[in-house]
N, C-alpha and C positions, 0 to 999 in steps of 0.2 A: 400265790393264791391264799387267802383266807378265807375259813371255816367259821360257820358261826354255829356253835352246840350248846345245849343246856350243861352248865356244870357239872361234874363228880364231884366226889369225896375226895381225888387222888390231885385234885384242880385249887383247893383252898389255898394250900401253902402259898402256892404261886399267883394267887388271885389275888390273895397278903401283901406277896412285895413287890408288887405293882407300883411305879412309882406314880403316886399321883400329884407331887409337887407341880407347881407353878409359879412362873414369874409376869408379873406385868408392871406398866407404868401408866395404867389408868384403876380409878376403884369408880366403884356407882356408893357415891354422895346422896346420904340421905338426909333431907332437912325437914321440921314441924313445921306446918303454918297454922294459920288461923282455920282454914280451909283445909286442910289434909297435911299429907305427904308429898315429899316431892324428890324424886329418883333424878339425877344427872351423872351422867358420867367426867369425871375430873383426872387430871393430871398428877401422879405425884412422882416426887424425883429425892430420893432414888429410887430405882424401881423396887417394889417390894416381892420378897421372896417369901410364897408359903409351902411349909412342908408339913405334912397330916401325918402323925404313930400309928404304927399300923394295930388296926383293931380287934383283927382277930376273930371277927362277928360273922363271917361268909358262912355258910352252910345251905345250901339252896340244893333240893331236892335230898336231905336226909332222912327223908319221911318223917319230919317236923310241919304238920300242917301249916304254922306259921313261919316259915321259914320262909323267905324269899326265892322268887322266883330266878335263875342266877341264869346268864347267857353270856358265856366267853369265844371271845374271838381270838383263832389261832390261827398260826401260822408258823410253817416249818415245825411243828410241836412245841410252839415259845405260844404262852398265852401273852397278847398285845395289847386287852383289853376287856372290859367287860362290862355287864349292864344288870346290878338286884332291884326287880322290881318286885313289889307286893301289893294282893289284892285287897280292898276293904268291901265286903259284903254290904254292910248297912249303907254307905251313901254311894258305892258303887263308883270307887276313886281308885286306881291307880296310881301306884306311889312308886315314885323312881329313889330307891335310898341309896344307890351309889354308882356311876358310872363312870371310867376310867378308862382311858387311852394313856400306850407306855410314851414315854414322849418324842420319842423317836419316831412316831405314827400318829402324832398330831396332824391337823389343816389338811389330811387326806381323805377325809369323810368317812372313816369308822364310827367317830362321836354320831355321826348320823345313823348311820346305819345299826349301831347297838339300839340307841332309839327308835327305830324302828322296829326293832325287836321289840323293845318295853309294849310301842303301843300294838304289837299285835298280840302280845300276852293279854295286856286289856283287854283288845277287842275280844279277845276268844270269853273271857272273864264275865262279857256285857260291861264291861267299866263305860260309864259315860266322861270322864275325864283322866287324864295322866297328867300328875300335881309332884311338882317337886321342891326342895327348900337346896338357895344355895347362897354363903355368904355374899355382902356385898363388896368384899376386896376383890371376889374372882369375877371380874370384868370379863377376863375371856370368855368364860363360860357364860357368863349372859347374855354377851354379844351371839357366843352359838345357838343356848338357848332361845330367843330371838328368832335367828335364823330360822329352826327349826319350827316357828311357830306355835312356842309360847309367851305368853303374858303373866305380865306380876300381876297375883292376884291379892298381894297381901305381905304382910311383912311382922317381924316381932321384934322388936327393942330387946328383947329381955335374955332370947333363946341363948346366947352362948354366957351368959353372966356365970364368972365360977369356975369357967372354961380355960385352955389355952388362947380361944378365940373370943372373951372376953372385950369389950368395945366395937366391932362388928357387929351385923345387923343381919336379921336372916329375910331374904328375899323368897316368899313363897311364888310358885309359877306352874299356869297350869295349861291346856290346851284339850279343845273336846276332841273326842273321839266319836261322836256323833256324826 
């Protein structure tokens, strides 16, 4: 059975080494035209492996008004997963900045169901949308995001310049809550 609870303070560590690498052998290709942009999903071989440092940024309900709203999913007392979402008052958006299944509970429908979570923090919020940004190597996750009935709404050339992820493209994606 898993649990789905707002985070503690005693939950970060663990919410840290969460492994959130990924492997795939497709990226979402992105090209300029004349006319816009253009998203396809392409083939690359070998398949590429990404692994993210861990950040260290979790804190959701430390009585930090801007902290993110943090929802971990457990089981047996092993956290499997989790979902930081935050509000924005002024244009009433829903921001999912991190969610993560261990990999061992992939393709099970947690990713779903943490989302789930995001958007009923929204709803509770009045958020009229839940917006999130995710590169364009993590094809998995598009494909889910998709699934789950979001749309790219927008994209940045620029966002990882300077970075480890540095030539990647950031895929913005959103879905009403309306």
């Amino acid at each position: 059975m898993i649990d789905m609870r707002v985070a503690n303070s005693a939950d970060y560590d663990r919410i840290d080494a969460l492994d959130d690498s990924f492997t795939t052998d497709r990226i979402m290709h992105v090209t300029s035209g004349e006319a816009g942009f253009e998203i396809r999903s392409v083939a690359v071989q070998p398949p590429l492996r990404k692994e993210y440092p861990p950040t260290g940024e979790e804190g959701g309900g430390s009585g930090d008004p801007d902290a993110p709203h943090i929802v971990v999913a457990v089981t047996d007392d092993e956290i499997i997963g989790f979902v930081a979402v935050r509000y924005a008052a002024w244009n009433r958006r829903a921001q999912v900045e991190q969610i993560t299944v261990a990999p061992g509970h992939r393709g099970k429908g947690l990713g779903s169901a943490l989302m789930a979570q995001a958007e009923a923090y929204g709803r509770k919020c009045d958020a009229r949308t839940l917006w999130l940004e995710v590169t364009n190597v993590n094809a998995p996750a598009v494909r889910a995001y998709r699934r789950m009935g979001f749309e790219v709404c927008g994209l940045d050339t620029s966002l990882y310049v300077g970075t480890p992820s540095e030539g990647e493209i950031a895929l913005y994606m959103g879905k009403s809550l309306m």
